[in-house]
Backbone as a chain_set.jsonl record, in Angstrom:
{"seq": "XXXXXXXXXXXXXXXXXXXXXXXXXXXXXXXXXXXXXXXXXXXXXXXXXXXXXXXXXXXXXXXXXXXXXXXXXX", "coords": {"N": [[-19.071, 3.708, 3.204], [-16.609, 4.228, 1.571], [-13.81, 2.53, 0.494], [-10.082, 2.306, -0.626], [-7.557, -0.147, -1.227], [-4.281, 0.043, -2.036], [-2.249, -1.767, -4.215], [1.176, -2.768, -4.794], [3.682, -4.444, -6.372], [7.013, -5.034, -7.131], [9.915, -5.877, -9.258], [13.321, -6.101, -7.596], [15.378, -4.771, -9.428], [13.171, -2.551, -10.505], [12.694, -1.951, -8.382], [14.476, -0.2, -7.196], [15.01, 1.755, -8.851], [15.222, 5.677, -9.181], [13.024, 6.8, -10.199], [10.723, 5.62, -9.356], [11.035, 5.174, -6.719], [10.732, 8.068, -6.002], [7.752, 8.208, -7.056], [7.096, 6.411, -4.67], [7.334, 7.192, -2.505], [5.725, 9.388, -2.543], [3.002, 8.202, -2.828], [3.085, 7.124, -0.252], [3.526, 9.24, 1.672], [2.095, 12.046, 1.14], [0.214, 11.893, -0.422], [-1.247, 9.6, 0.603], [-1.507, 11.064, 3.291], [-3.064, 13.032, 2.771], [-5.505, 11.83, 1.985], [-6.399, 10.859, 4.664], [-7.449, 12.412, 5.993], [-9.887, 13.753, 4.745], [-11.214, 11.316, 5.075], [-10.974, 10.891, 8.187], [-10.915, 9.352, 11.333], [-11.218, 6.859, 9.824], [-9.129, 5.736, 6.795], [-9.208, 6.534, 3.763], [-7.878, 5.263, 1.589], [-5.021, 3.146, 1.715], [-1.619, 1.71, 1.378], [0.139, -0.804, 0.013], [3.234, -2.541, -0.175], [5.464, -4.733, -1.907], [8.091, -6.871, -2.415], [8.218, -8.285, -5.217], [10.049, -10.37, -5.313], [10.165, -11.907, -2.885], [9.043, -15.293, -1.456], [6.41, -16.256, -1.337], [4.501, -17.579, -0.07], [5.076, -15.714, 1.994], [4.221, -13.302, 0.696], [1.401, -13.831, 0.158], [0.637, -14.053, 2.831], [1.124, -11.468, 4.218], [-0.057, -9.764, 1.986], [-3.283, -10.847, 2.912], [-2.897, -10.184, 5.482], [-2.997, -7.647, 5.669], [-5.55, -6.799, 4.477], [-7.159, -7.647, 5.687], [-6.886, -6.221, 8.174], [-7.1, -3.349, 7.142], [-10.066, -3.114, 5.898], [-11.637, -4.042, 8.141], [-13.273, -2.855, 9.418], [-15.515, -2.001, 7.703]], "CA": [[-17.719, 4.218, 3.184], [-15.33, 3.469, -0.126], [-12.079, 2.419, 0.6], [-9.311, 1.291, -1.444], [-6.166, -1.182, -1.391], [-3.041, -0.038, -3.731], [-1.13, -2.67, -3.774], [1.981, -2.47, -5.624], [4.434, -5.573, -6.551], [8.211, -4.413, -7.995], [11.285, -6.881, -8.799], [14.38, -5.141, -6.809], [15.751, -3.645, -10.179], [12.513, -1.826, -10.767], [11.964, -1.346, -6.812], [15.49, 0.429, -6.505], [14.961, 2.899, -10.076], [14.72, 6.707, -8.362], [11.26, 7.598, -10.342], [9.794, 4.662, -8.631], [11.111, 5.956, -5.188], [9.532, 8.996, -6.07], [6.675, 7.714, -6.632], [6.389, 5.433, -3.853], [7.235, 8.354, -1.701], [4.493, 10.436, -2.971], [2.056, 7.998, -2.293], [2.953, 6.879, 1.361], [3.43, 10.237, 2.415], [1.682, 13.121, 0.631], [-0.878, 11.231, -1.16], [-2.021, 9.51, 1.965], [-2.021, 11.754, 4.512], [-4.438, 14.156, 2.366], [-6.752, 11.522, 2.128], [-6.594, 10.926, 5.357], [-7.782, 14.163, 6.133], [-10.821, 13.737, 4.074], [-11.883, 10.123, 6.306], [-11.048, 10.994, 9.824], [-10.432, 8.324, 11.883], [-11.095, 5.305, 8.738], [-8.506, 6.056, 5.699], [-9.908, 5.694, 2.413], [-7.154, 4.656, 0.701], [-3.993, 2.081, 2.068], [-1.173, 1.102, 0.307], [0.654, -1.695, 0.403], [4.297, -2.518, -1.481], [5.406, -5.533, -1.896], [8.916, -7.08, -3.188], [8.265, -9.614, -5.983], [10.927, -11.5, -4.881], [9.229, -12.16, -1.851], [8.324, -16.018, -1.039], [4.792, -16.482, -2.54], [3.499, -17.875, 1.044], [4.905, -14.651, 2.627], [3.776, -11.982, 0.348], [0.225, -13.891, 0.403], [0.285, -13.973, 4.696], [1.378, -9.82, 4.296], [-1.594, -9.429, 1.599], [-4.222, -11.336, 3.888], [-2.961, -9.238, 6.717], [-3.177, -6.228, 4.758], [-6.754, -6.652, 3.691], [-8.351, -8.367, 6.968], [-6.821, -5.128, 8.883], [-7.959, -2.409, 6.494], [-11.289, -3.395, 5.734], [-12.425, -4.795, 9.016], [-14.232, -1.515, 9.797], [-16.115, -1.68, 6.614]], "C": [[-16.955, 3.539, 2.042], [-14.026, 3.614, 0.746], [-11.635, 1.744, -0.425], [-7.806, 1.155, -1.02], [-5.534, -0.427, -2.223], [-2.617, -0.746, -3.141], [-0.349, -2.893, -4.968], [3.294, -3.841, -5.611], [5.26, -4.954, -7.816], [9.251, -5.501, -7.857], [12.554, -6.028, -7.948], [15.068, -4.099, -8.289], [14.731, -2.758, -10.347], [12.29, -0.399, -9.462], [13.346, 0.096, -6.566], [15.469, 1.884, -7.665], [14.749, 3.936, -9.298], [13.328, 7.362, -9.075], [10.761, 6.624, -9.671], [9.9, 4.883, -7.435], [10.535, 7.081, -5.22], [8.351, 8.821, -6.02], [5.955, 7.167, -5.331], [6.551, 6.348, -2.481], [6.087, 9.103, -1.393], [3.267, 9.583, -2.302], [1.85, 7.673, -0.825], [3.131, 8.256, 1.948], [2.393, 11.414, 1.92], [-0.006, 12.692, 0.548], [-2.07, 10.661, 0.134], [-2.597, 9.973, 3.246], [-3.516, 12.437, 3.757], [-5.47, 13.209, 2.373], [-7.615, 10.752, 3.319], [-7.182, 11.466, 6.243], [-9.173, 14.022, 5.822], [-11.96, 12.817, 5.195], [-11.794, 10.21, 7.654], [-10.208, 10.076, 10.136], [-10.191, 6.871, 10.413], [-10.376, 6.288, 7.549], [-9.088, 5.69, 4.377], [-8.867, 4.893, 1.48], [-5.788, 4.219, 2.013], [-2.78, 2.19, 1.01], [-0.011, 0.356, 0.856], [2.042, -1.805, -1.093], [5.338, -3.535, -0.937], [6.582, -6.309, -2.989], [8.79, -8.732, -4.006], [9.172, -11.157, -5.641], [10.658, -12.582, -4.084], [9.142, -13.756, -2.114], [7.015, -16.194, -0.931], [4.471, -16.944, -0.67], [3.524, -16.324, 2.025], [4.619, -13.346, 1.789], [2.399, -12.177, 0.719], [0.295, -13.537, 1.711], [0.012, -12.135, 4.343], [-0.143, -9.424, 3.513], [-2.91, -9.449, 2.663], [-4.422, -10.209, 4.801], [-3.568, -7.974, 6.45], [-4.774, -5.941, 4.847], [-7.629, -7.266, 4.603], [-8.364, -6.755, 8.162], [-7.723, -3.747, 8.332], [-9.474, -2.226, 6.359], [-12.318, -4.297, 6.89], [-13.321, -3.661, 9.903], [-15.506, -1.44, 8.597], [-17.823, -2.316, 6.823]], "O": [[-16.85, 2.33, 1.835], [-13.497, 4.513, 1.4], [-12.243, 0.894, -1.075], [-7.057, 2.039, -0.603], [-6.137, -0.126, -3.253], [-2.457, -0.757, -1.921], [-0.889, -3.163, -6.041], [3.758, -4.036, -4.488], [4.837, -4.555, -8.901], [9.535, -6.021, -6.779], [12.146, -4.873, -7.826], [15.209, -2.882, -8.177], [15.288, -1.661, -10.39], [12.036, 0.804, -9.387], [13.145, 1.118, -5.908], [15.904, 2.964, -7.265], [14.0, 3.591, -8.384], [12.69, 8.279, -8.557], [9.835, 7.201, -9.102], [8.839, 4.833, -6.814], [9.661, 7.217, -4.363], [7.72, 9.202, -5.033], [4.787, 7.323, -4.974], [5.852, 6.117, -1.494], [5.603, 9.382, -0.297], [2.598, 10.08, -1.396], [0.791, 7.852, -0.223], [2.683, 8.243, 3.094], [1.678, 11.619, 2.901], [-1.002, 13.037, 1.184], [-3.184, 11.072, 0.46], [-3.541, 9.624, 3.955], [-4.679, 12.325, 4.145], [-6.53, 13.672, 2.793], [-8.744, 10.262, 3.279], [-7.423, 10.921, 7.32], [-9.852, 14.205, 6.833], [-12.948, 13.201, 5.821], [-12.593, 9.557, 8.325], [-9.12, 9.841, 9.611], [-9.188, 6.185, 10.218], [-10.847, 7.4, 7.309], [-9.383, 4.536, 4.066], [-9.202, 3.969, 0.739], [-5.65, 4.889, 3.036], [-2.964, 2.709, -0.091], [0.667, 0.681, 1.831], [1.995, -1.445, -2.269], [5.959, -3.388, 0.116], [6.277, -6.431, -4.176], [9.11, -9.851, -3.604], [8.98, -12.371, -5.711], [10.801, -13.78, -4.331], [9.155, -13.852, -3.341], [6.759, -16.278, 0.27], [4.065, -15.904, -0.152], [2.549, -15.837, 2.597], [4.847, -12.284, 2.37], [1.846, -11.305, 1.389], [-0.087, -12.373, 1.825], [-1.112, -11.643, 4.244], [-1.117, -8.95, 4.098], [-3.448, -8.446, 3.134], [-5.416, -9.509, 4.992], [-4.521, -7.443, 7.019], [-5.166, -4.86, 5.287], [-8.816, -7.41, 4.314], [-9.342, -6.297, 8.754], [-8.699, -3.243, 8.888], [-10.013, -1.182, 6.726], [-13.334, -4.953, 6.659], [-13.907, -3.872, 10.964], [-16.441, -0.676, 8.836], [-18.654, -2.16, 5.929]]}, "num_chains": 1, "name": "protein.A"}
């Protein structure tokens, strides 16, 4: 089974721009469901988004989490 992580890291001026809300729209909703569709029950693709700003111990914990949950079917 292939899966993949996006994981996306934005400072708040970039995070708040409206093509980047577009974007980040597109992929949590549209983007994901369809390939949801494809895997069934296991998703092939994730995505994770993640404010630079963030506290470096708590973006790592959120990563970790991220990537012990996703891939623990694999």
């Amino acid at each position: 089974m292939r899966k993949v992580l996006i994981v996306e890291t934005k400072g708040e001026g970039f995070a708040a721009q409206p093509d980047f809300q577009k974007r980040k729209a597109f992929v949590e909703s549209w983007f994901l469901s369809q390939h949801e569709q494809v895997q069934g029950d296991f998703p092939a693709f994730e995505y994770l988004f993640i404010h630079d700003d963030e506290h470096e111990a708590h973006f790592l914990s959120k990563l970790a989490h991220k990537v012990t949950q996703f891939f623990a079917e694999v």
